[in-house]
RODO-922728 format. One record per atom (N, C-alpha, C): residue number from 1; residue in three letters; atom name; x, y, z. Coordinates in steps of 0.1 Angstrom, whole numbers. Layout:
<sites>
SITE  pos  code  site      u      v      w
SITE  NUM   ALA    CA      X      Y      Z
...
</sites>
This chain:
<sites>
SITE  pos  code  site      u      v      w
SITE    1   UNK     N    -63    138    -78
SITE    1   UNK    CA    -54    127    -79
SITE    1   UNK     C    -44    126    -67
SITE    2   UNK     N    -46    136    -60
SITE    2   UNK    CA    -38    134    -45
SITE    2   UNK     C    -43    124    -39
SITE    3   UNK     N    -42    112    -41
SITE    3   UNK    CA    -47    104    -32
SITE    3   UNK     C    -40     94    -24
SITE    4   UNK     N    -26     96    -23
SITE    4   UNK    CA    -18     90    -15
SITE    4   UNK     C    -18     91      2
SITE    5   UNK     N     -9     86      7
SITE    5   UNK    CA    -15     81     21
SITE    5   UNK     C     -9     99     26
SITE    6   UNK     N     -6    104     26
SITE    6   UNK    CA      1    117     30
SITE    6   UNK     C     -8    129     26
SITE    7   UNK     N    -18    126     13
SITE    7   UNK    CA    -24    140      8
SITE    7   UNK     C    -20    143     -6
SITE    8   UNK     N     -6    138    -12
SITE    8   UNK    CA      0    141    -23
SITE    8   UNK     C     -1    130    -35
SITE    9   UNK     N      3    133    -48
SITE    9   UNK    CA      9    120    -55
SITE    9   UNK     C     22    118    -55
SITE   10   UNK     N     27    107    -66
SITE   10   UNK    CA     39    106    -66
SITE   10   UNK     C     38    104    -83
SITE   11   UNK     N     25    110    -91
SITE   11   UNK    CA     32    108   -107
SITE   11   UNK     C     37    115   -112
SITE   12   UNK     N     44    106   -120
SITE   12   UNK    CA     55    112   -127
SITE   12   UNK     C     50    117   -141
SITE   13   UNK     N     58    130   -147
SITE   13   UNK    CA     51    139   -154
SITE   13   UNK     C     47    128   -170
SITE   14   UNK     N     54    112   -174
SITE   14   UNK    CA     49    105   -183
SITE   14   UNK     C     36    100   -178
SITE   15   UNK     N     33     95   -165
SITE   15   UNK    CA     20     92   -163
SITE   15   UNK     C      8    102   -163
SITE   16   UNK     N     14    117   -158
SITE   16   UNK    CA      2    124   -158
SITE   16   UNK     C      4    127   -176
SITE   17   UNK     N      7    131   -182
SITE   17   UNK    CA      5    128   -197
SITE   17   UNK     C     -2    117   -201
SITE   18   UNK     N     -4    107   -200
SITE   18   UNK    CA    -10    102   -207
SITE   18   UNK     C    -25    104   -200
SITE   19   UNK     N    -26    105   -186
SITE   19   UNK    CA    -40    107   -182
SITE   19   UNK     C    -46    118   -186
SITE   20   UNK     N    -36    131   -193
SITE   20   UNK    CA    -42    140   -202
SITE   20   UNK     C    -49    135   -211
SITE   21   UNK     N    -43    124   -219
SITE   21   UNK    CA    -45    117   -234
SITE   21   UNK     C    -53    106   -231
SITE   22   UNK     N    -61    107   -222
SITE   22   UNK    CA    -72     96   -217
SITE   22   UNK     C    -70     83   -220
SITE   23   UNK     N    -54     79   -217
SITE   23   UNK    CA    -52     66   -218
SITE   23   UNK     C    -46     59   -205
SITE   24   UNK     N    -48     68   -199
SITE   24   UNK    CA    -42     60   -183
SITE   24   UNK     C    -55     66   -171
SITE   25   UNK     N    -60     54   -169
SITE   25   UNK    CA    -74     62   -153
SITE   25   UNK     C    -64     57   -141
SITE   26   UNK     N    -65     72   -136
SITE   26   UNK    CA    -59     71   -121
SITE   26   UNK     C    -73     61   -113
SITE   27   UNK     N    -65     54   -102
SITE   27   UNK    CA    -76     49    -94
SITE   27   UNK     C    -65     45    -77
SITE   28   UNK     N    -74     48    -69
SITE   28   UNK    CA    -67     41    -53
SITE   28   UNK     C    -73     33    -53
SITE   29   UNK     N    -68     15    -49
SITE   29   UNK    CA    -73     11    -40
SITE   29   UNK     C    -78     12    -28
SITE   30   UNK     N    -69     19    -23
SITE   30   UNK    CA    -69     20     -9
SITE   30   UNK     C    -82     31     -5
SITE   31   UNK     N    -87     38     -9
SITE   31   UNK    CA    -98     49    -12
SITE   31   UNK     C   -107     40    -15
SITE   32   UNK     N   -108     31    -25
SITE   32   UNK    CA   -119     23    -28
SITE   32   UNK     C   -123     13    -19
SITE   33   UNK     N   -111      9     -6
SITE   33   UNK    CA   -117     -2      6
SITE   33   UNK     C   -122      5     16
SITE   34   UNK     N   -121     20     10
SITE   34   UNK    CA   -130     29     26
SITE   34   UNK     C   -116     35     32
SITE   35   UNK     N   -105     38     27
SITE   35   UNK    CA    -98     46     36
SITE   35   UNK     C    -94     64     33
SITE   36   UNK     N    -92     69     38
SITE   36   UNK    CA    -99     85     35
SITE   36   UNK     C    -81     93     29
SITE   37   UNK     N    -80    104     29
SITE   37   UNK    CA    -71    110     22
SITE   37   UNK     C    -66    121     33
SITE   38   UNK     N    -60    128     43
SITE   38   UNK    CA    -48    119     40
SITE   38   UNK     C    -52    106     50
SITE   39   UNK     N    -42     97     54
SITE   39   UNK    CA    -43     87     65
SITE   39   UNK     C    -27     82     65
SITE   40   UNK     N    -30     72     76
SITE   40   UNK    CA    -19     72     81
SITE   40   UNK     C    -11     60     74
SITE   41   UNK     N     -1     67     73
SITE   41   UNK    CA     11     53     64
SITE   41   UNK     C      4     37     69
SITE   42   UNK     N      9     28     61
SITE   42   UNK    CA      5     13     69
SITE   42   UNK     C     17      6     60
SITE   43   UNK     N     20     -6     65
SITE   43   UNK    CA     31    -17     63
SITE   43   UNK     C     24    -27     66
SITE   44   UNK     N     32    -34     58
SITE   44   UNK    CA     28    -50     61
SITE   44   UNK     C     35    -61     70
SITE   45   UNK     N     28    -65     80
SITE   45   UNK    CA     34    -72     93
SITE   45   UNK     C     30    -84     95
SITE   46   UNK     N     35    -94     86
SITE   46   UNK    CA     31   -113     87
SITE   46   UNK     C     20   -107     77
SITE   47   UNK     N      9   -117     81
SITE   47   UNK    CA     -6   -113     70
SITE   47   UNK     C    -15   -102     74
SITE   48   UNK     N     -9    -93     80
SITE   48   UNK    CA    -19    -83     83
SITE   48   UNK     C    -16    -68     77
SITE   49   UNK     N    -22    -54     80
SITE   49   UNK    CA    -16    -47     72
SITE   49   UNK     C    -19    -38     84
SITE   50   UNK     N    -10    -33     90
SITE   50   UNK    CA    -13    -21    100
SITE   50   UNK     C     -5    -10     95
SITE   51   UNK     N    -16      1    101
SITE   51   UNK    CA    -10     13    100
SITE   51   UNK     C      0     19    113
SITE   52   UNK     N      1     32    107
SITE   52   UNK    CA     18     39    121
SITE   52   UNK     C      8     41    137
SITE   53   UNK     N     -3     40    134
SITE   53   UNK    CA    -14     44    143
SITE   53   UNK     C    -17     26    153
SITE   54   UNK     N    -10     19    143
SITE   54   UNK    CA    -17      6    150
SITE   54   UNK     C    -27      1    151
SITE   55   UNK     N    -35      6    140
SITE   55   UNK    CA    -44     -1    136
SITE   55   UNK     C    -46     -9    124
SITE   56   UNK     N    -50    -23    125
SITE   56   UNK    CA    -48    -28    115
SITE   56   UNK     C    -61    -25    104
SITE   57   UNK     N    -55    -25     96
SITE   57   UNK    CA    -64    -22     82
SITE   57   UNK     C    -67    -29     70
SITE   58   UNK     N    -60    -44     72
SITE   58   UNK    CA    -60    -56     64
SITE   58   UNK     C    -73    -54     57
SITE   59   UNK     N    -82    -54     61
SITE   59   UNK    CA    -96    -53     55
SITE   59   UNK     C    -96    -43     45
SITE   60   UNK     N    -94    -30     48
SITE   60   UNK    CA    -95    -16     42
SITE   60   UNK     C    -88    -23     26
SITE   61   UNK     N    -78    -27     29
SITE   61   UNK    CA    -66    -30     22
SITE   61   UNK     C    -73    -42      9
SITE   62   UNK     N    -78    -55     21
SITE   62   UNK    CA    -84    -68      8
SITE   62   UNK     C   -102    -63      1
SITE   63   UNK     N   -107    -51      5
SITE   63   UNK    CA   -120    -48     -1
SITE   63   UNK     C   -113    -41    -13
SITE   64   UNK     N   -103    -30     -8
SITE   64   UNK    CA    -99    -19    -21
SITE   64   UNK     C    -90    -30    -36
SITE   65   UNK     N    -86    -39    -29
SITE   65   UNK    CA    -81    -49    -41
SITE   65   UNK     C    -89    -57    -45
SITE   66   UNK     N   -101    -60    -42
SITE   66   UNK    CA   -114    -65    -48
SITE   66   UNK     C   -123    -56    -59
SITE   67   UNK     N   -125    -45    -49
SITE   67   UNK    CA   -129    -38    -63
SITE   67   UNK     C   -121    -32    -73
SITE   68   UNK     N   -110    -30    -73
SITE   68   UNK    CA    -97    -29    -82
SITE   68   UNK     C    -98    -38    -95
SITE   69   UNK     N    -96    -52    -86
SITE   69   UNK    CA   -101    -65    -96
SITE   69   UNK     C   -109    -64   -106
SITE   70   UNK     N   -125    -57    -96
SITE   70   UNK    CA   -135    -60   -104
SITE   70   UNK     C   -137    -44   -115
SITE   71   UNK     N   -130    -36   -109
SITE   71   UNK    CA   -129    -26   -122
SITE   71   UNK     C   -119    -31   -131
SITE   72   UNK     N   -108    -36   -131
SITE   72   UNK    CA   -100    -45   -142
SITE   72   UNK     C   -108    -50   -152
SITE   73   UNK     N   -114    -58   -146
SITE   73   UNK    CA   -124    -68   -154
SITE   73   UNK     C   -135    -58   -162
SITE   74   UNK     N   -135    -51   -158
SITE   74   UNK    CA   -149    -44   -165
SITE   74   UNK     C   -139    -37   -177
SITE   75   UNK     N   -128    -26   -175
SITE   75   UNK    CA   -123    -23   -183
SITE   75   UNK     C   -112    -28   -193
SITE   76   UNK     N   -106    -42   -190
SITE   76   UNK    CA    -99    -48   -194
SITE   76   UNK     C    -84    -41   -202
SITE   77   UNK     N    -76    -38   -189
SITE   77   UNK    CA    -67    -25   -193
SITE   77   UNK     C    -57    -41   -205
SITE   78   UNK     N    -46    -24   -210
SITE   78   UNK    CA    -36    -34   -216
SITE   78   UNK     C    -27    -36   -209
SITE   79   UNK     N    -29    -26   -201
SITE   79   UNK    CA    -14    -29   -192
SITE   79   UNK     C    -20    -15   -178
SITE   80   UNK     N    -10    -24   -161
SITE   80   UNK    CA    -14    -19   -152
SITE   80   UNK     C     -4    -13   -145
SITE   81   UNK     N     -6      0   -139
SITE   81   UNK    CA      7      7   -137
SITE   81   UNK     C      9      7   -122
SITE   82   UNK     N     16      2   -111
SITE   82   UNK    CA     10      8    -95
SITE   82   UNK     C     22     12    -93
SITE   83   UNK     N     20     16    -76
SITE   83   UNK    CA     26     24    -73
SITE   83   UNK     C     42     15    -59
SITE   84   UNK     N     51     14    -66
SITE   84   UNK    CA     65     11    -58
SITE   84   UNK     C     60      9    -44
SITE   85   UNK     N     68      2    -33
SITE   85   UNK    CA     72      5    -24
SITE   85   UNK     C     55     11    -14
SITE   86   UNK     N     45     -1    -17
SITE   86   UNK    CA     30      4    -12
SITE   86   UNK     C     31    -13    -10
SITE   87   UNK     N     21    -10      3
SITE   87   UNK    CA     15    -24     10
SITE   87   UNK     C      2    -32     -1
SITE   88   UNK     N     -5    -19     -5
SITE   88   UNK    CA    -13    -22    -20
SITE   88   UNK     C     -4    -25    -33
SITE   89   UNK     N      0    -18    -40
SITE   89   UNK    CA      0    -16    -48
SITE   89   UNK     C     19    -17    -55
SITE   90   UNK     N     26    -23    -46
SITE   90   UNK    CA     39    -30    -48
SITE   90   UNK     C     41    -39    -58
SITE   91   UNK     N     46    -38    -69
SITE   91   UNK    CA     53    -45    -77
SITE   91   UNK     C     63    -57    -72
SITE   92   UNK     N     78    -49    -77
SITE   92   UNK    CA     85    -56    -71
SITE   92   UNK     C     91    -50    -54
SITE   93   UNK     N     88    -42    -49
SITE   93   UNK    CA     91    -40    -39
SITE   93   UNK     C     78    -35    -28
SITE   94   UNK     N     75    -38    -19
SITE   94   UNK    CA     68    -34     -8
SITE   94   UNK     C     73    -27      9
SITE   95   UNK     N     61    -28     16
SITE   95   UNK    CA     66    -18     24
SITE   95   UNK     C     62    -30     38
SITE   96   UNK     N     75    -38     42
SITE   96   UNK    CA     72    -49     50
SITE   96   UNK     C     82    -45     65
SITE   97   UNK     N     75    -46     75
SITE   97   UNK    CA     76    -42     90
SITE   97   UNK     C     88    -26     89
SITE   98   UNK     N     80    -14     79
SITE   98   UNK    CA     85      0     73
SITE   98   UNK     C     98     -2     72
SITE   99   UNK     N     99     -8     63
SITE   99   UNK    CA    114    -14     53
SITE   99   UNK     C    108    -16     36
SITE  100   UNK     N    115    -11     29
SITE  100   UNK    CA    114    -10     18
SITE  100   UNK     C    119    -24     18
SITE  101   UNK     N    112    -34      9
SITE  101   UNK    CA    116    -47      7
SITE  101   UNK     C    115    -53    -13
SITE  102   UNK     N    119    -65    -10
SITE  102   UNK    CA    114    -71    -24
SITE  102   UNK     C    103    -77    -17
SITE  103   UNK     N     92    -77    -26
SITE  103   UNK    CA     79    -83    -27
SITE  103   UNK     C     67    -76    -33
SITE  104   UNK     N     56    -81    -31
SITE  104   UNK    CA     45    -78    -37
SITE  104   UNK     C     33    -78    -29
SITE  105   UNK     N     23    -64    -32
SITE  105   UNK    CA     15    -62    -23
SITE  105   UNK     C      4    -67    -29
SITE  106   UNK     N     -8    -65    -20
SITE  106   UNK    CA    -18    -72    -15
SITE  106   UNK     C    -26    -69    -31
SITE  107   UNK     N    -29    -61    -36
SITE  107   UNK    CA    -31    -63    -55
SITE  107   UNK     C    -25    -67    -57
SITE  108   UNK     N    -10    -61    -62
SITE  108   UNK    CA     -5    -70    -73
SITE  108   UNK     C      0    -85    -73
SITE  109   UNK     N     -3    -91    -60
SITE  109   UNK    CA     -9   -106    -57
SITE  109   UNK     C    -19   -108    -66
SITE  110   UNK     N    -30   -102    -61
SITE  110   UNK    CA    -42   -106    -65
SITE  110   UNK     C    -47   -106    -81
SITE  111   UNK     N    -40    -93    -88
SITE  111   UNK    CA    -38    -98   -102
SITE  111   UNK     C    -29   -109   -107
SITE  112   UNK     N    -20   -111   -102
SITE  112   UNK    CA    -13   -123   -112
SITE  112   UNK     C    -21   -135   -107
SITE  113   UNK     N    -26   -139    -95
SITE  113   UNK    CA    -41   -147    -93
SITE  113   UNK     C    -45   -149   -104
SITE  114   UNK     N    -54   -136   -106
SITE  114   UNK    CA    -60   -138   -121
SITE  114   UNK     C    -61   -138   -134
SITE  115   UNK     N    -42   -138   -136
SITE  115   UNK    CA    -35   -142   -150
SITE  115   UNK     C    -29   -129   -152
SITE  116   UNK     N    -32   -111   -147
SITE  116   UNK    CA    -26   -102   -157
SITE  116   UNK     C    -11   -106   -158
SITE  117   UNK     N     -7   -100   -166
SITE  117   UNK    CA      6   -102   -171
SITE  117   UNK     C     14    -87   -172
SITE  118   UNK     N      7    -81   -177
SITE  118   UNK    CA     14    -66   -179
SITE  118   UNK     C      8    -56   -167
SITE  119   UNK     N     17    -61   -154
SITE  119   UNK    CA     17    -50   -146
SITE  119   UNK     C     31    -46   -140
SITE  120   UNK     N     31    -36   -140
SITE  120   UNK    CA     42    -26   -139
SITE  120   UNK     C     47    -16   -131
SITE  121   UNK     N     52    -17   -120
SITE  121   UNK    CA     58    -10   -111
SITE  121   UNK     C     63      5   -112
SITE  122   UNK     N     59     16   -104
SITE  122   UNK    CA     68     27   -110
SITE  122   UNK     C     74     35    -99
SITE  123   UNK     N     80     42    -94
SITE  123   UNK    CA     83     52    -83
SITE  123   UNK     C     77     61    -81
</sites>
């Protein structure tokens, strides 16, 4: 479950509880558009998504929120948990020209696209 851009997590000991109690599946986007463990930080700059390396990775970024989607769909959670302050996976805050900002990343766009309602931001 180290699958953060650094090598580590960031859950917190209610999340990893309930993945004990097989009611929460850990998943990366970002892992699922082809990007490897650790790698390099990335932000979001206008509509693209570059990483500290300078390389843009927009793509890495809109494949791993496609199949996200399409694991949604298949499992039909009740509710979606991501991760703060991520170019993916931002709630109410993202990570825009490496500034913590208000907004929303490149999933949690793409789910209220397609109606979820219960998604939820965590630190």
């Amino acid at each position: 479950m180290n699958t953060r851009y650094n090598g580590k997590n960031s859950l917190k000991d209610e999340i990893l509880l309930l993945f004990e109690k097989g009611i929460v599946i850990p998943v990366c986007p970002e892992i699922l558009g082809g990007l490897g463990v650790p790698r390099p930080k990335a932000t979001i700059k206008g509509d693209r998504i570059i990483n500290e390396e300078g390389k843009d990775v927009t793509e890495n970024f809109k494949r791993g929120a496609k199949e996200f989607l399409n694991f949604t769909k298949k499992i039909k959670p009740e509710k979606i948990y991501l991760k703060e302050d991520s170019p993916s996976c931002g709630v109410k805050y993202t990570n825009i020209n490496w500034k913590k900002q208000e907004g929303s990343g490149i999933i949690t766009r793409l789910l209220i696209e397609e109606g979820y309602k219960n998604i939820y931001g965590v630190n």
